[in-house]
C-alpha positions in Angstrom: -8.3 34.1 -78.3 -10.8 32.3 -76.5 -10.5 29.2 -78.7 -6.7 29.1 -77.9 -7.0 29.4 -74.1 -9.6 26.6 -74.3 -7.1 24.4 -76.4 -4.4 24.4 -74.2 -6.6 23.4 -71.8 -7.7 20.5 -73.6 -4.1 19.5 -74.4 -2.9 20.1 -70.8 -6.1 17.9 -69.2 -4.9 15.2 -72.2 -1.5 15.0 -71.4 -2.0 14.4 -67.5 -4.8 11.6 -68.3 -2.3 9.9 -70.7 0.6 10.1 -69.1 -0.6 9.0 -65.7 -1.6 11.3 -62.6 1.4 12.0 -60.2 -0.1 12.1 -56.3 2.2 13.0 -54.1 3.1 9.9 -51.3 0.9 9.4 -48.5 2.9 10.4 -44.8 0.4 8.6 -43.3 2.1 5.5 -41.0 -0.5 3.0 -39.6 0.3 2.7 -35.6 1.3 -0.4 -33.9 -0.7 -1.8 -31.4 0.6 -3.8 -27.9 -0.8 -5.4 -25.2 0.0 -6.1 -21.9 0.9 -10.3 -21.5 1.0 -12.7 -18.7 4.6 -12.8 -17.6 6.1 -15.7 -15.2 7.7 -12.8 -12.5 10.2 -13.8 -9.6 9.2 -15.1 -6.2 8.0 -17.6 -5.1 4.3 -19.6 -6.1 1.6 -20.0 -3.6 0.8 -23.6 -2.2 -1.6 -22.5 0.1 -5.0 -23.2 -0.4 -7.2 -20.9 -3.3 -8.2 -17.6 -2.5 -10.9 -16.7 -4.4 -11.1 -13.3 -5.5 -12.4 -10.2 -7.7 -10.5 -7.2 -9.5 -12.4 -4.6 -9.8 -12.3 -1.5 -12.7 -9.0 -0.1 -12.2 -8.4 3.7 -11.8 -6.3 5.4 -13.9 -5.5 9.2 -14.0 -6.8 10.9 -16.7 -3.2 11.3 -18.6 -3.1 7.7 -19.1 -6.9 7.5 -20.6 -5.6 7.5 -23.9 -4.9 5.0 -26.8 -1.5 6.1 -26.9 1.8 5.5 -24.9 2.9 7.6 -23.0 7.0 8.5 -22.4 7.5 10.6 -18.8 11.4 12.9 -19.4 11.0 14.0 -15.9 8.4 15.3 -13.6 6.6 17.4 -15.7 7.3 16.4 -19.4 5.3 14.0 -21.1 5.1 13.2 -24.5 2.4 11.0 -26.5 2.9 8.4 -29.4 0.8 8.6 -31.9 2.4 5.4 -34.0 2.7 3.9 -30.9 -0.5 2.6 -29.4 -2.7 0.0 -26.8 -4.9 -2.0 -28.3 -7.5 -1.6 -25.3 -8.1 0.3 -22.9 -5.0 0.5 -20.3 -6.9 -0.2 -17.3 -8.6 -3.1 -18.6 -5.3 -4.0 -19.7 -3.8 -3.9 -16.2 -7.0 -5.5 -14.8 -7.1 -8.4 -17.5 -3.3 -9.2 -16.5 -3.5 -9.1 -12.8 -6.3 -10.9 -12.4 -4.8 -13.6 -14.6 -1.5 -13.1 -12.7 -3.3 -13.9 -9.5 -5.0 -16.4 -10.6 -1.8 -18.1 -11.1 -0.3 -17.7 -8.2 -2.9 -18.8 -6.1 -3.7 -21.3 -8.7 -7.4 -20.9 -8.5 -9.7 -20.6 -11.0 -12.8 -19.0 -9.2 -11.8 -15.4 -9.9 -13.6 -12.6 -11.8 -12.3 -9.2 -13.2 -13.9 -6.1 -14.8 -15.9 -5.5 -16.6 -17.3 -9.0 -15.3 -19.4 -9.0 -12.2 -18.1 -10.7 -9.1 -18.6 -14.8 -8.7 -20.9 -16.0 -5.7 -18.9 -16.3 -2.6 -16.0 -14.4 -3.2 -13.5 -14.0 -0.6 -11.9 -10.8 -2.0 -12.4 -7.8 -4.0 -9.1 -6.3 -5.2 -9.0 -2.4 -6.2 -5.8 -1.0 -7.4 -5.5 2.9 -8.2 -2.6 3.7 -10.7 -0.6 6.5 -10.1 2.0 5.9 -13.0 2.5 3.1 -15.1 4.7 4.3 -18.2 8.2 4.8 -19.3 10.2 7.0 -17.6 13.5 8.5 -18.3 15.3 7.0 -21.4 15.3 3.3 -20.2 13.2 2.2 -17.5 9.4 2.2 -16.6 7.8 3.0 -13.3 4.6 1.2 -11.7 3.2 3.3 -8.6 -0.2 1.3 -7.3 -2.9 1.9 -4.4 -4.1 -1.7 -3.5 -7.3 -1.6 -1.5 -8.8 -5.1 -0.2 -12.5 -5.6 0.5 -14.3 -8.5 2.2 -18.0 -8.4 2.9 -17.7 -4.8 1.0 -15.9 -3.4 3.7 -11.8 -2.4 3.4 -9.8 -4.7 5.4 -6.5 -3.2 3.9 -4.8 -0.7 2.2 -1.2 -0.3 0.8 0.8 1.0 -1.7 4.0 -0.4 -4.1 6.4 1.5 -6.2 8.3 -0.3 -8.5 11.0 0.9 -11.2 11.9 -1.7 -13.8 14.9 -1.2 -16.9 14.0 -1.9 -20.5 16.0 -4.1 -21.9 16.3 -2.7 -25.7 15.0 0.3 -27.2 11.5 -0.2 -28.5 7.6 -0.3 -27.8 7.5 -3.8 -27.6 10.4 -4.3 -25.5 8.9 -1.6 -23.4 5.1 -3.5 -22.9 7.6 -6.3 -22.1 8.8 -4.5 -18.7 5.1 -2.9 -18.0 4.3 -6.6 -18.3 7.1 -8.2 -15.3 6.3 -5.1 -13.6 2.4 -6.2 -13.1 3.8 -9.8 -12.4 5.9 -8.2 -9.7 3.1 -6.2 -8.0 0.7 -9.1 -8.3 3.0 -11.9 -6.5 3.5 -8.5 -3.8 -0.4 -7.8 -3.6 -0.2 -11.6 -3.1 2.2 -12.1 -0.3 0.6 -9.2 1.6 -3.0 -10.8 0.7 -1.9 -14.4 2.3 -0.4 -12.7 5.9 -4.0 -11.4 6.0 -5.7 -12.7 9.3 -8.9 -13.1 7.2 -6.4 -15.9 4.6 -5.2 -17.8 7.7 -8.9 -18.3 8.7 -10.1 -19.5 5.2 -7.7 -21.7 4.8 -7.9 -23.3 8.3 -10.3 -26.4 8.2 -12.9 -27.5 10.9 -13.9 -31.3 9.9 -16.5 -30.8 12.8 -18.2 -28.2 14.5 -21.0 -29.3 17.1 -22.6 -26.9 19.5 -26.4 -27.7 20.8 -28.0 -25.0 23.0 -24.3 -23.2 23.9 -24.5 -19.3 24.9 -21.9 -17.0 22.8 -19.6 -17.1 25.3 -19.3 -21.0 25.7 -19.0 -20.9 21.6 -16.5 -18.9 21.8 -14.5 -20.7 24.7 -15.0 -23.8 23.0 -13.3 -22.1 19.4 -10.7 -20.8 21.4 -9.7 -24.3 23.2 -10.0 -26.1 19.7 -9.7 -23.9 16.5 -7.9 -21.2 17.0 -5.5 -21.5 14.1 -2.2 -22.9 14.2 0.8 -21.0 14.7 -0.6 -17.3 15.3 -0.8 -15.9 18.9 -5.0 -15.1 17.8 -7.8 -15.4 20.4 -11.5 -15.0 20.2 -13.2 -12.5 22.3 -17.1 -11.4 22.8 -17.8 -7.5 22.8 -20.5 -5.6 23.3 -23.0 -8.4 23.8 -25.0 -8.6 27.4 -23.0 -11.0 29.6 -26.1 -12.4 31.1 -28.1 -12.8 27.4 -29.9 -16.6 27.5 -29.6 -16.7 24.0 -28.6 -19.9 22.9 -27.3 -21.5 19.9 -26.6 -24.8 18.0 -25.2 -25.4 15.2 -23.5 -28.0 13.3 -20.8 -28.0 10.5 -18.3 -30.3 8.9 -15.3 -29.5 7.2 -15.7 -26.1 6.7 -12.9 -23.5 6.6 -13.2 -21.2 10.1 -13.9 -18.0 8.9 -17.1 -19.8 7.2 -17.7 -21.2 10.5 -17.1 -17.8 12.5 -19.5 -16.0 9.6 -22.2 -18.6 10.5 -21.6 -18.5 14.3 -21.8 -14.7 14.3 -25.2 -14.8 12.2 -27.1 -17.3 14.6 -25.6 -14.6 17.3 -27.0 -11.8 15.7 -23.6 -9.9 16.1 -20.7 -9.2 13.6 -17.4 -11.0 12.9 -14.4 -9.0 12.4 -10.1 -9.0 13.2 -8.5 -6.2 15.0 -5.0 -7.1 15.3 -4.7 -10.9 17.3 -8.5 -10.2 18.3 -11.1 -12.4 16.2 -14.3 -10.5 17.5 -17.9 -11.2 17.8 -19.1 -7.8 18.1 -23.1 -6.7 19.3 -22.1 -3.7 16.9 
């Protein structure tokens, strides 16, 4: 009885080895992966002079710190892709392609982004907080930034943009598409607001000469305001907090250099600070 059991054993193993193994098909479906691109968005170019700048590590909430895409069906629903994926980190994404957007626009090549470390003399630092960036709905995808702008590490502005943008066609890749005008959009916006900025205007005003030998702070700043104040903005410099009868003195001497180098310099030889408060370009003893 044993011997029989064993037999049909033997014959059942022989037959599957002869005959070929049947495995059942594999459900497995490799994902696709998508980056965000460089896309030529609507307005209009900057021909002002370059603004150098820095982007620094974007902040994302934690929904969106994922591999996968996300689809938003309303305020609370979200679903995730699994055969639909980034193929690095969405953040860097967004940083990569704004800085590069930017970069563009201002057509300037002195620019840095995370996870790179600032150039030397950078006029800006750029941080943008997400709030969404995803598709939303069944054919359109929403971008909701924070833009925070540092000079000299200190926030000179903040604002915020909300854009909705439709997809085309259904599909991943015509959905990266829109995420991709969308950043173009914001960057030519962060732009526009970037270039009204009173610390732009003074960069890109030039001094071909600057001569001051043995002048007080207020005779410098006299003298700026009877020949540099830049052209067609109501600004004017003023002193503050400084002693009105201080004998410092100071000379200095500069050719073509923008005036915010010039007021930087100016307020270092002073001892005081350099800042904008509305029209007011201020040298300040705090």
């Amino acid at each position: 009885m044993k011997f029989l059991l064993n037999f049909r054993i033997y014959i059942t193993f022989f037959i599957l080895i002869s005959s070929g193994c049947m495995i059942p098909d594999s459900n497995h479906v490799e994902p696709n992966f998508h980056l965000l691109f460089h896309v030529e968005s609507e307005g209009n170019q900057s021909s002002t002079n370059s603004l150098s700048f820095h982007l620094r590590e974007v902040s994302i909430p934690p929904y969106l710190d994922d591999t996968r895409m996300t689809h938003r069906f309303d305020k609370s629903t979200l679903i995730y892709r699994e055969n639909e994926r980034w193929a690095e980190p969405v953040g860097e994404g967004i940083a990569r392609v704004s800085a590069l957007n930017l970069s563009k626009i201002w057509d300037n090549l002195n620019f840095s982004a995370y996870p790179h470390r600032p150039k030397p003399n950078c006029l800006y630092e750029i941080s943008l907080t997400v709030l969404s960036f995803e598709k939303i709905g069944r054919d359109q995808v929403l971008a909701d930034f924070i833009v925070d702008v540092y000079n000299q590490n200190k926030i000179i502005k903040q604002f915020r943009k909300r854009i909705f943008y439709p997809i085309d066609k259904d599909g991943a890749s015509n959905e990266v598409s829109s995420l991709s005008v969308v950043l173009g959009m914001m960057c030519n916006f962060i732009s526009t607001e970037i270039e009204d900025m009173p610390t732009s205007i003074l960069y890109r005003q030039k001094i071909k000469e600057l001569k001051f030998v043995d002048k007080s702070i207020h005779e410098v700043v006299q003298s700026m305001n009877e020949n540099f104040l830049p052209d067609g903005r109501e600004f004017n410099f003023v002193v503050k907090n400084f002693p009105e009868a201080s004998t410092a003195k100071i000379s200095l001497m500069l050719s073509d250099v923008s005036i915010l180098e010039a007021c930087n310099r100016i307020a270092m030889l002073a001892n005081l600070t350099f800042g904008v408060s509305g029209e007011e370009l201020i040298f300040s003893g705090n």
